[in-house]
C-alpha positions in Angstrom: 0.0 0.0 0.0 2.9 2.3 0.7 4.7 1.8 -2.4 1.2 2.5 -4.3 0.9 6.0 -2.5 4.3 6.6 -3.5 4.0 5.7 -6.7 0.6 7.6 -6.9 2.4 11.2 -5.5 4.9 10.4 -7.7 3.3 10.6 -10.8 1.2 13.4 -9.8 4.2 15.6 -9.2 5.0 14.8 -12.8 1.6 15.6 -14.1 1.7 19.1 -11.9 3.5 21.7 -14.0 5.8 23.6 -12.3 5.2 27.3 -11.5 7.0 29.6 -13.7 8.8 32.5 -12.2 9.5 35.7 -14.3 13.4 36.1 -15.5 14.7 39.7 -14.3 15.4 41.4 -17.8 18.6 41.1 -18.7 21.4 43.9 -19.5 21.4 44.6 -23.2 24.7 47.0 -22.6 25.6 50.3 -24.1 26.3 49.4 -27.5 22.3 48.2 -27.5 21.1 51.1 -26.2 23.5 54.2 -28.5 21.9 52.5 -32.1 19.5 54.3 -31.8 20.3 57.0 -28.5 23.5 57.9 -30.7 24.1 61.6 -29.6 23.6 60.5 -26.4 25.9 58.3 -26.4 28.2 60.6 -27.9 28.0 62.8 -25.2 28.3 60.5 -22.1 31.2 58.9 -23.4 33.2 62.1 -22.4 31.7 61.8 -19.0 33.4 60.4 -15.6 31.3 57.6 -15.4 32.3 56.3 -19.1 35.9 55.9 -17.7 34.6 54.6 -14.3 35.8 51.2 -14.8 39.5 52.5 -16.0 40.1 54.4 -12.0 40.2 50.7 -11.1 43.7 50.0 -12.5 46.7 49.8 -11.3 48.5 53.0 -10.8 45.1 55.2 -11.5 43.8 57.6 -8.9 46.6 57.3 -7.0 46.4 60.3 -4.5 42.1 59.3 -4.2 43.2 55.4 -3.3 45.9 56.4 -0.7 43.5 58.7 1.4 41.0 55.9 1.3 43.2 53.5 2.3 43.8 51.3 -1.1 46.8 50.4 -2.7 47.6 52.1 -5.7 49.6 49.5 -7.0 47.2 47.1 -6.9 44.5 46.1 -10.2 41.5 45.8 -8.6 39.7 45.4 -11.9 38.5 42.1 -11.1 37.5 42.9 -7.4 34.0 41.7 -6.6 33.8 45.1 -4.2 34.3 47.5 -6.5 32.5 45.9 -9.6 28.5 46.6 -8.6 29.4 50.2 -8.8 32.6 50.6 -11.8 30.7 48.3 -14.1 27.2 47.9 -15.0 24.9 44.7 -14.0 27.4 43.0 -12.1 26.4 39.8 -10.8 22.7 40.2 -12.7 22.0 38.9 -15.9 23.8 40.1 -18.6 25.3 42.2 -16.4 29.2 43.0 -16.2 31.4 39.5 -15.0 34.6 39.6 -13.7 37.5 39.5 -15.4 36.0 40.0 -18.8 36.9 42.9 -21.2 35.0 45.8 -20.1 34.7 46.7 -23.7 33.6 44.2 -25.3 30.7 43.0 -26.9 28.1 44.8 -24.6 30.8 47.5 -23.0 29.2 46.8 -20.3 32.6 47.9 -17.7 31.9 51.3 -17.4 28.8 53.1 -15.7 26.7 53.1 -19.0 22.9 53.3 -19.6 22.0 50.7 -17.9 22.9 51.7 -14.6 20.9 54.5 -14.4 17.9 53.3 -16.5 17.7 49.7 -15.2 18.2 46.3 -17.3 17.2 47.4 -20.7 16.4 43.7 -21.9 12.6 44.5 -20.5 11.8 47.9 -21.7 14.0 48.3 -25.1 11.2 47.0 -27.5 8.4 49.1 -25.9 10.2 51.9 -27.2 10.1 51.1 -30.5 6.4 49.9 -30.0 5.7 53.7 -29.1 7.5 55.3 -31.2 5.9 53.3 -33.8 2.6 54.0 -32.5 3.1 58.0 -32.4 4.1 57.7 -35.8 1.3 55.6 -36.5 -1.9 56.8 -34.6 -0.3 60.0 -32.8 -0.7 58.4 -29.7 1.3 58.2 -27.0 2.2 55.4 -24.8 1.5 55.1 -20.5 4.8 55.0 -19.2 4.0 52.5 -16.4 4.6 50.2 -19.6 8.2 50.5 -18.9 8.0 50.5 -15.3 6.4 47.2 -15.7 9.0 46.1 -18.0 11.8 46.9 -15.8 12.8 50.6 -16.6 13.7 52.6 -13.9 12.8 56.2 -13.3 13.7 56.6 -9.7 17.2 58.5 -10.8 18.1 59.7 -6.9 17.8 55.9 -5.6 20.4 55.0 -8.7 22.6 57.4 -7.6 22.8 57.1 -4.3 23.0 52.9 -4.4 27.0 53.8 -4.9 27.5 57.5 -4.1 25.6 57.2 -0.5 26.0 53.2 0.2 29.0 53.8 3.3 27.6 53.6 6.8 26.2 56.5 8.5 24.8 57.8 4.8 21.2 58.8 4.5 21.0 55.6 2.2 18.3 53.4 3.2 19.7 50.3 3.2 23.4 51.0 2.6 25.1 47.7 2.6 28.4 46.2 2.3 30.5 46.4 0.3 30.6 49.9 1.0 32.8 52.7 -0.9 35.5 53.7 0.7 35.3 57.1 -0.7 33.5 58.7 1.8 33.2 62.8 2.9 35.0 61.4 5.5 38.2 61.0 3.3 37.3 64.1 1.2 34.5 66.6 1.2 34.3 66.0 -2.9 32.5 63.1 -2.1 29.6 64.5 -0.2 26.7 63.6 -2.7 24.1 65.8 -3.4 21.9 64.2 -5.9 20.1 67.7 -7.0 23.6 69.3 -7.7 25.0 66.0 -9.1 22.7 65.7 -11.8 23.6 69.5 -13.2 27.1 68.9 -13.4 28.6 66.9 -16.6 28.6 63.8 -15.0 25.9 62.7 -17.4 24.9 62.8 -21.0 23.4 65.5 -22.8 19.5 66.1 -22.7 17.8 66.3 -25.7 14.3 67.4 -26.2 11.8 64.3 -25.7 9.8 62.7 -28.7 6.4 62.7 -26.5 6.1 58.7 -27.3 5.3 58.6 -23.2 3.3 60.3 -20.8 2.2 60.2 -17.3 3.8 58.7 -14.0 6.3 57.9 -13.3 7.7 61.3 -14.4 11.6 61.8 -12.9 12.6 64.4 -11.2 13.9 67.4 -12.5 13.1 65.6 -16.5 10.8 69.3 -16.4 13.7 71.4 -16.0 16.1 69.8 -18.4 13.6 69.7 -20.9 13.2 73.8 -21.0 17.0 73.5 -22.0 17.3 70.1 -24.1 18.8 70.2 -27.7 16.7 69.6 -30.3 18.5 65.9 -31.8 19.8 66.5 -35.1 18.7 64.9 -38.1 
C-alpha cells in the first residue's frame, strides 16, 4: 500500500507543471542602447562615469586610493567590491562579469545606460512599440509600460545605491560592500543628488519625442527639458 501511495504522489508531481517564475530582464549593454540613442551616447562617453571602470587599475587615482586607504599599485579590476558600482549589472543577468573585457561586446565595464535606467532587456522593444505608435496613430504610450518592463525612473535611488552606500549615509539600506570614498576622506565626495545631476557627469539632454506620458515622471526631466537640444537629423 505504501509503495502504491508513493507511486501515486509520484506521478502526480509529474503531471503538476511547475510554476514559472519571471526572468529579471537582462542587460542589453551600451552598444544596445547608442543604435538608436546615438548623440547620447556621444555625449556620455566624455563623462566620468564612461571611464569609471579605467580608475580601477593599477596605478590610476593614486592620491584618491591612498586617502581611502587602497593600494595604488594594486589592479583591482577584477575585485567583486568595486565591480557593482565601476561596471554595470554586475552579478545580474547580462550584467558585467569579472574579469571580462570591459569593452567588449556589450561595453558593459563602465557606468553606462543601464545603470541608471535599469536592465534594458525588459523595456528596449516598448520603445520602439511607441514610437511606432506615435508615428502611427499619434498616440502616446502610459509609461507604467516600462516601469512594468523593468525601466527605472527613480534616478536619486540610482545614484545614491553607490554614491551614499558607506555607513552613516542617508541611504536606506546601505550595505556592504561599501565605498570607501566617503566625505569622510574628502569633502568632494559629499553627494548631493540635486547638484549632481547638473554637473557633466551625465549625458546631454535632448528634447523628448512625447512617445510617453504620465507617471512615473523623474525628477527634475521638467527642468532639463526647458533646456534640451533639439536631436539633429
Amino acid at each position: 500500500m505504501k509503495r502504491f501511495l508513493l507511486t501515486v504522489l509520484g506521478t502526480l508531481s509529474l503531471a503538476v507543471p511547475a510554476i514559472a517564475t519571471a526572468a529579471e530582464p537582462a542587460y542589453v549593454g551600451v552598444k544596445t542602447c547608442t543604435k538608436c540613442h546615438d548623440v547620447q551616447g556621444e555625449s556620455w562617453a566624455g563623462t566620468a562615469h564612461a571611464k569609471a571602470f579605467d580608475s580601477l587599475k593599477a596605478g590610476a587615482k593614486t592620491d584618491e586610493k591612498k586617502k581611502a586607504k587602497l593600494d595604488p599599485a594594486k589592479d583591482y579590476t577584477k575585485d567583486k567590491d568595486c565591480m557593482g558600482c565601476h561596471a554595470t549589472g554586475f552579478g545580474k543577468a547580462g550584467g558585467f562579469a569579472a574579469g571580462t573585457e570591459p569593452g567588449g561586446a556589450k561595453a558593459l565595464g563602465t557606468v553606462g545606460c543601464e545603470s541608471c535606467h535599469g536592465a534594458g532587456g525588459g523595456y528596449r522593444d516598448e520603445h520602439g512599440k511607441a514610437e511606432k505608435k506615435l508615428k502611427k496613430d499619434g498616440q502616446a504610450t502610459p509609461r507604467k509600460t516600462l516601469v512594468a518592463a523593468g525601466q527605472n525612473f527613480d534616478y536619486e535611488r540610482a545614484c545614491g545605491t553607490c554614491h551614499l552606500n558607506y555607513q552613516g549615509s542617508a541611504l536606506k539600506g546601505a550595505k556592504p560592500p561599501h565605498t570607501p570614498f566617503t566625505p569622510a576622506v574628502d569633502a568632494k565626495y559629499k553627494f548631493e543628488y540635486d547638484k549632481a545631476v547638473r554637473t557633466k557627469a551625465l549625458h546631454e539632454h535632448y528634447k523628448l519625442k512625447g512617445s510617453f506620458e504620465g507617471e512615473p515622471v523623474p525628477k527634475v526631466r521638467a527642468e532639463f527639458q526647458k533646456t534640451a537640444k533639439d536631436i539633429p537629423e
